[in-house]
KOLDO-234833 format. One record per residue (C-alpha): residue number from 1; residue in three letters; x, y, z. Coordinates in pm, 1 decimal, padded with zeros to 6 digits, always signed. Example, Ala and Ser with C-alpha at 12.3 -4.5 7.8 and 13.67 -1.06 7.14 Angstrom:
<sites>
    nr   rest       east      north         up
     1    ALA   +01230.0   -00450.0   +00780.0
     2    SER   +01367.0   -00106.0   +00714.0
</sites>
This chain:
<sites>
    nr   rest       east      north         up
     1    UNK   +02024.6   +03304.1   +02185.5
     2    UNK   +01903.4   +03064.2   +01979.3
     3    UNK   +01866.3   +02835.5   +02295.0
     4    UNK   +02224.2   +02873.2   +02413.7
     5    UNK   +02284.6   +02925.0   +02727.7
     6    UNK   +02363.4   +03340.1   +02815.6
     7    UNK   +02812.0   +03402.9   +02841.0
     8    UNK   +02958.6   +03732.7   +02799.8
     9    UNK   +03339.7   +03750.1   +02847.2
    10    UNK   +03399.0   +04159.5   +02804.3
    11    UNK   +03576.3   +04121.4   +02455.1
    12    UNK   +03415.7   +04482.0   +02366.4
    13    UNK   +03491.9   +04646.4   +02724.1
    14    UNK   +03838.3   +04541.2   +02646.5
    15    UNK   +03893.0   +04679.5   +02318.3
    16    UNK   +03709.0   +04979.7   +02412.1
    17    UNK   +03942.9   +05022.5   +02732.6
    18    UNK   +04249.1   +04934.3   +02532.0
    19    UNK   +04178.1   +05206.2   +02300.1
    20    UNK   +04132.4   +05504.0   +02580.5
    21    UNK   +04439.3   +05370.0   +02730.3
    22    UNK   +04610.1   +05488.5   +02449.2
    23    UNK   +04533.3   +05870.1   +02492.7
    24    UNK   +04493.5   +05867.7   +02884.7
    25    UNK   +04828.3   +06059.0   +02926.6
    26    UNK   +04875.6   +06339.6   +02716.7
    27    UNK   +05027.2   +06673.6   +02867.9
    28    UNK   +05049.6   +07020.6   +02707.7
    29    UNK   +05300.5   +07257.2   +02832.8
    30    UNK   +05248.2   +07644.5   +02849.5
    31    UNK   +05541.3   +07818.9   +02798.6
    32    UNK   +05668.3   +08252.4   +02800.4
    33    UNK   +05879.4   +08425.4   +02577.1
    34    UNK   +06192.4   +08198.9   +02666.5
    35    UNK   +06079.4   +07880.5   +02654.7
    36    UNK   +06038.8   +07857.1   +03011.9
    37    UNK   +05719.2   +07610.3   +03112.0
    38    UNK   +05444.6   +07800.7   +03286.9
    39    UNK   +05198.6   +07537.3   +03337.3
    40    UNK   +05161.7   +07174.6   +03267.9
    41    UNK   +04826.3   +07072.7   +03191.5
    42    UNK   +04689.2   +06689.9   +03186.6
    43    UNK   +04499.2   +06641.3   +02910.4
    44    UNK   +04118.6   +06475.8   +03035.6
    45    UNK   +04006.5   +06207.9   +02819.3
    46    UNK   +03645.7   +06050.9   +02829.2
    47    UNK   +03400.0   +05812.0   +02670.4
    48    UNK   +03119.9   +05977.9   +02531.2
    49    UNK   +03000.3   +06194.8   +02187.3
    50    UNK   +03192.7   +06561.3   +02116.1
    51    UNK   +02819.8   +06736.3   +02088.3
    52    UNK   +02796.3   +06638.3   +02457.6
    53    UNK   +03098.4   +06827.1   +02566.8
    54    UNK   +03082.9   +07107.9   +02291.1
    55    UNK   +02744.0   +07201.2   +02452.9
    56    UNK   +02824.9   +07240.9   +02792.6
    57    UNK   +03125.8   +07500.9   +02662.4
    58    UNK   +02954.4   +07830.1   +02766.7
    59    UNK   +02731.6   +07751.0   +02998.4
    60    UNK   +02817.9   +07781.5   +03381.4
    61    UNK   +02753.6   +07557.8   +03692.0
    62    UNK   +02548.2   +07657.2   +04019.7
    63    UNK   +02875.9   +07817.9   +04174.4
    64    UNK   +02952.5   +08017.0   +03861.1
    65    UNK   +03194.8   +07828.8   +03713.1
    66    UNK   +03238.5   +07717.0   +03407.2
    67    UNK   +03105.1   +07390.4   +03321.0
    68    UNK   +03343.4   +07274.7   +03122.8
    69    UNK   +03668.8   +07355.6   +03051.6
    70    UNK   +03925.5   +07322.3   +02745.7
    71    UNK   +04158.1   +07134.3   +02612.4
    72    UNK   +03998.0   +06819.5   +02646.0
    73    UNK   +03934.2   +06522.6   +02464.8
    74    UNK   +03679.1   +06253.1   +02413.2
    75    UNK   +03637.5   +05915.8   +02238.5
    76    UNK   +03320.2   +05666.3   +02110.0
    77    UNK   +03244.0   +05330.8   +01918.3
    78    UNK   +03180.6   +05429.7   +01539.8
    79    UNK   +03052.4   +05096.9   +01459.2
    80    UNK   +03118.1   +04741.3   +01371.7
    81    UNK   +03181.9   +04588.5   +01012.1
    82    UNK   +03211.0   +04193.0   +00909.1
    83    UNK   +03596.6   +04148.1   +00793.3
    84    UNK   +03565.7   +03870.0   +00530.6
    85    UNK   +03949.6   +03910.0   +00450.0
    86    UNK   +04002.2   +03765.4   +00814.0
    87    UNK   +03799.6   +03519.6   +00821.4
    88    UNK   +03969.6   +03203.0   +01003.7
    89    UNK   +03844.5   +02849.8   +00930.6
    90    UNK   +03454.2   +02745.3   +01087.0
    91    UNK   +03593.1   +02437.2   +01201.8
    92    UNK   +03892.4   +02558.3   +01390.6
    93    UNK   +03956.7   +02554.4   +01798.2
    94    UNK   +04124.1   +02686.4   +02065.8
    95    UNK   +04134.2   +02472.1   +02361.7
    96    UNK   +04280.8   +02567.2   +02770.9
    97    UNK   +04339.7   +02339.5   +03046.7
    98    UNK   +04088.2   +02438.4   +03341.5
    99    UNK   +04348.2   +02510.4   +03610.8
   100    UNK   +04118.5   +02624.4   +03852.5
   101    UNK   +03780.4   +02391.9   +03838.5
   102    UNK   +03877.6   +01988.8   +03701.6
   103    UNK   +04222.8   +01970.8   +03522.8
   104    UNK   +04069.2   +01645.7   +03377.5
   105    UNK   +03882.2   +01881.3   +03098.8
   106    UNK   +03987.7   +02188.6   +02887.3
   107    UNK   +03763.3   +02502.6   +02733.0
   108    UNK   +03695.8   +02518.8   +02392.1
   109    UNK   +03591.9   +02788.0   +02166.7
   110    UNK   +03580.0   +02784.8   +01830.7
   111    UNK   +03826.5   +03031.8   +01610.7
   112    UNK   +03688.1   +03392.5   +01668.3
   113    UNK   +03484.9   +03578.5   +01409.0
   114    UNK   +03674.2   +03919.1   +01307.1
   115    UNK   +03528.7   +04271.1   +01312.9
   116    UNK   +03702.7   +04589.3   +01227.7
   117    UNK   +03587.5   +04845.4   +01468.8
   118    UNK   +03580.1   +05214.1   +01423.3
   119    UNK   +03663.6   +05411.8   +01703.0
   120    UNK   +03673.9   +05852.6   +01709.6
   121    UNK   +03906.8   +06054.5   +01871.4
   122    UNK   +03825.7   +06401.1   +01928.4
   123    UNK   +04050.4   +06662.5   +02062.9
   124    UNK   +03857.1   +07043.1   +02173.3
   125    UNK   +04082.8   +07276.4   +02224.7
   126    UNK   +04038.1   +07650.5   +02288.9
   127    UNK   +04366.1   +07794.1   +02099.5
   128    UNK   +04570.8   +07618.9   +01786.9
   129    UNK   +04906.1   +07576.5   +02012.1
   130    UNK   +04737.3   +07341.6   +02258.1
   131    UNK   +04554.8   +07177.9   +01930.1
   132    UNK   +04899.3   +07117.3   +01746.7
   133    UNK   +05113.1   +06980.5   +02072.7
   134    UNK   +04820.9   +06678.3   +02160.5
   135    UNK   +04769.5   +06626.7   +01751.0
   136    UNK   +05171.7   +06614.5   +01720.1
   137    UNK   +05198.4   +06392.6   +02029.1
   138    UNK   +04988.8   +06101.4   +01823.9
   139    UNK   +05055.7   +06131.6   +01528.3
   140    UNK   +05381.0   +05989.5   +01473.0
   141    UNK   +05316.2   +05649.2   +01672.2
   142    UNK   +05057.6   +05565.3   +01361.9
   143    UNK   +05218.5   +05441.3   +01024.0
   144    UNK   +04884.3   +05438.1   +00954.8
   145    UNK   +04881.4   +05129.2   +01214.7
   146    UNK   +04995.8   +05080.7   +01556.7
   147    UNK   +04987.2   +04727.6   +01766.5
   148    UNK   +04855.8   +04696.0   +02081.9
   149    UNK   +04787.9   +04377.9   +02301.7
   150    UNK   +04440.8   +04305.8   +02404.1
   151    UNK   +04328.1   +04057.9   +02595.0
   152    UNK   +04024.5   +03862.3   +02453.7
   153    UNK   +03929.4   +03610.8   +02636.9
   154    UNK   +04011.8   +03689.6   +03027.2
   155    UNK   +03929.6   +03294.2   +03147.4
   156    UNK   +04151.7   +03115.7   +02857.1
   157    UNK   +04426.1   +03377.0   +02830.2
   158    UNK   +04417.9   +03495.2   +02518.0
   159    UNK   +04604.7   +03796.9   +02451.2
   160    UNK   +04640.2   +03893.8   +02071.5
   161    UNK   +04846.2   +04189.5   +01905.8
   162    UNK   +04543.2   +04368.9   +01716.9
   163    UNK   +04614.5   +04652.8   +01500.9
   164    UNK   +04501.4   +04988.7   +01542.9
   165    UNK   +04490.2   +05224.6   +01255.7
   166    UNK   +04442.7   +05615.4   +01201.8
   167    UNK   +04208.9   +05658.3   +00905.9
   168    UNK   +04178.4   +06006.3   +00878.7
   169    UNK   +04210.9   +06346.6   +01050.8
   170    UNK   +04023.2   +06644.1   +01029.8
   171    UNK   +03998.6   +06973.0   +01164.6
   172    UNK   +03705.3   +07208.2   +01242.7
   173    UNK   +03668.5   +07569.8   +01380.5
   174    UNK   +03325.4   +07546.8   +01641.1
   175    UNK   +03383.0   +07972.1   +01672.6
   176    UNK   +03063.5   +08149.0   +01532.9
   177    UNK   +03176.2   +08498.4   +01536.7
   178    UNK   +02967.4   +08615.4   +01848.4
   179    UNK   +03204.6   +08774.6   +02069.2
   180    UNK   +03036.8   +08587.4   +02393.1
   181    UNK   +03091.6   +08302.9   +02251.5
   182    UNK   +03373.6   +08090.5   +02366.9
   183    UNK   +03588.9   +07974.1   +02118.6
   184    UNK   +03642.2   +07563.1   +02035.5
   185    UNK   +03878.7   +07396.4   +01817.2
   186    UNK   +03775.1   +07049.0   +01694.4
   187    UNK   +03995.4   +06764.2   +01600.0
   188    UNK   +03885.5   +06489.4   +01490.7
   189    UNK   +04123.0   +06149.6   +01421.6
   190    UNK   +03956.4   +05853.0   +01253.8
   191    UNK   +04114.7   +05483.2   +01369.2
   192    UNK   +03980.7   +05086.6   +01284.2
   193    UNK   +04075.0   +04852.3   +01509.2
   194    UNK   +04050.3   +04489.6   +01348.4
   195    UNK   +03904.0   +04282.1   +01617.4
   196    UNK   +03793.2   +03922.5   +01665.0
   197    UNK   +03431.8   +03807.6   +01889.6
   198    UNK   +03448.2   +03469.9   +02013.9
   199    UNK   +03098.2   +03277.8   +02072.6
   200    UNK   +03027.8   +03017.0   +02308.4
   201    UNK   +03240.4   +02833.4   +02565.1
   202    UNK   +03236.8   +02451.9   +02609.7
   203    UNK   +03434.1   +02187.4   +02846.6
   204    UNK   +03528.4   +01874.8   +02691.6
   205    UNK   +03736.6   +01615.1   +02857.0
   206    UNK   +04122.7   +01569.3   +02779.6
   207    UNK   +04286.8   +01309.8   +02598.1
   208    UNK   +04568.6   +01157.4   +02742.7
   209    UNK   +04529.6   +00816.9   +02594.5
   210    UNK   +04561.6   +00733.6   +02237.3
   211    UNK   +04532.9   +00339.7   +02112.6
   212    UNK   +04615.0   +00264.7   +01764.0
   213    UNK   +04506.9   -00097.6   +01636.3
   214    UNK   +04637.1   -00217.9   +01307.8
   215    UNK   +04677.2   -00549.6   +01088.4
   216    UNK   +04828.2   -00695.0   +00785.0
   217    UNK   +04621.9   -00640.4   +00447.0
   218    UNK   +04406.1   -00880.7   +00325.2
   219    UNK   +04459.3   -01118.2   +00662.8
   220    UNK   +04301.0   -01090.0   +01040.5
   221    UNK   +04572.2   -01331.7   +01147.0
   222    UNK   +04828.6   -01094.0   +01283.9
   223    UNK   +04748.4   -00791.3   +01471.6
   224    UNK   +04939.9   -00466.8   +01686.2
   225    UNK   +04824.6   -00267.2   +01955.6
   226    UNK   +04990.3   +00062.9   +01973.6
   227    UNK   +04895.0   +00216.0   +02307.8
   228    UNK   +05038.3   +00628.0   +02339.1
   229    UNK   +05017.5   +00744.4   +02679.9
   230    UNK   +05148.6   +01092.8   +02884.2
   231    UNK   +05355.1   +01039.7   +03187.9
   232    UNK   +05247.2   +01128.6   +03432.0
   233    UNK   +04935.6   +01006.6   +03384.4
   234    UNK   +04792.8   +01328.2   +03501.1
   235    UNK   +04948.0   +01546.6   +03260.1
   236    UNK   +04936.9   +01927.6   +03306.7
   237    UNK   +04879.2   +02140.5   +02987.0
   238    UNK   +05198.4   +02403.8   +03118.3
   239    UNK   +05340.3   +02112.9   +03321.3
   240    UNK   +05700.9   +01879.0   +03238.4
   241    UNK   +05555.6   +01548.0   +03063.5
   242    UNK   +05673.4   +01291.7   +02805.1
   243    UNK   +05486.0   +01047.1   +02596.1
   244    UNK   +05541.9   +00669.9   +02681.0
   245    UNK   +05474.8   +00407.4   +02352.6
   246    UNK   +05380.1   +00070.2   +02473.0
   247    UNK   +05346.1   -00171.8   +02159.6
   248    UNK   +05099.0   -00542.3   +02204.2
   249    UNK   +05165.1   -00802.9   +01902.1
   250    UNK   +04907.6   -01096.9   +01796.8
   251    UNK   +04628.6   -00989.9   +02088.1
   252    UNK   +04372.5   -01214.7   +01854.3
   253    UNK   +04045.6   -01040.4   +01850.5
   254    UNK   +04026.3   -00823.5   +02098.5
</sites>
């Protein structure tokens, strides 16, 4: 775009697989008269619209089974909106060593642009009590917001704690009255998570030399060369280095 060259780094995939990862491990528990558990049932979770499952409810596959079966839950992308209370300066960097390819240069990207992106959780159940225990199971970790670390950029390391919060909840009743109908209960849980999209990639050469040349006002008589250096002069980002100062007085013109 706009004659870049093409780079995709997942920063989407990740948030999207940081959010299911959330929900990926909720259990109901079926229980008799004395509180004894019956059955212990993992709750399915999957990417994709509620229609898509809601649809497949009574219908039946080639061995007479039932196509689908309940509780289950699904999740999607709502969409993306422009956070200008987040916005980080234009001119701002983030810089890596290259470890693996020339430790002579680093990456650079330029601060991320932030999006808040709405995600939907939807929870079909066939009976309230399975409903309440998954609903009551998430609620309580959101105050409305809840941190989780994502990794944005997998070849610089960036990992950042990005907020996730529950908007809204609401319930619905799918059950039309016909008594061959199967019966669906629909939750349906709001959340933003406030993101950041980071644009294109570049390699720039490290500094590990700085030379400062200064003079006396008004006269070209007297001069000092200030000469900063790292030691070793191969310098590791991560690595154990100090910074050696090396002063040259009255070097004339050079």
């Amino acid at each position: 775009m706009l004659g870049n060259p093409h780079f995709y780094r997942g920063t989407i995939r990740n948030y999207v697989i940081a959010f299911g990862s959330m929900f990926n491990d909720v259990q109901i528990k079926h229980t008799n008269s004395a509180g004894a558990v019956l059955k212990t049932i993992d709750v399915p979770l999957a990417y994709g619209p509620t229609e898509k499952y809601l649809s497949r409810i009574n219908k039946v596959d080639e061995n007479g089974n039932a196509a689908i079966t309940l509780p289950r839950m699904s999740f999607q992308i709502g969409g993306f909106v422009y956070s200008p209370d987040r916005k980080l300066s234009k001119v701002g960097k983030i810089t890596r060593q290259n470890h693996s390819t020339d430790i002579n240069k680093k990456t650079v990207v330029y601060n991320p642009v932030p999006y808040d992106i709405s995600f939907t959780l939807s929870i079909m159940t066939k009976n309230a009590d399975d409903a309440t225990q998954i609903v009551e199971q998430i609620l309580p970790y959101f105050t409305p917001s809840f941190i989780i670390p994502v990794k944005e950029v997998n070849e610089m390391g960036i990992i950042r704690d990005t907020p996730l919060t529950l908007n809204s909840v609401d319930y619905q009743d799918e059950y039309e009255g016909d008594f061959m109908t199967r019966r669906s209960l629909v939750w349906s849980m709001e959340f933003t998570m406030q993101g950041f999209l980071y644009g294109l990639p570049r390699e720039q050469k490290l500094i590990r030399t700085a030379v400062t040349n200064t003079k006396k006002l008004d006269t070209t008589e007297q001069f000092t060369k200030n000469t900063i250096t790292t030691d070793p002069a191969a310098a590791e980002e991560n690595g154990s280095w100090n910074f050696v100062n090396t002063f040259d007085e009255d070097f004339g013109d050079e």
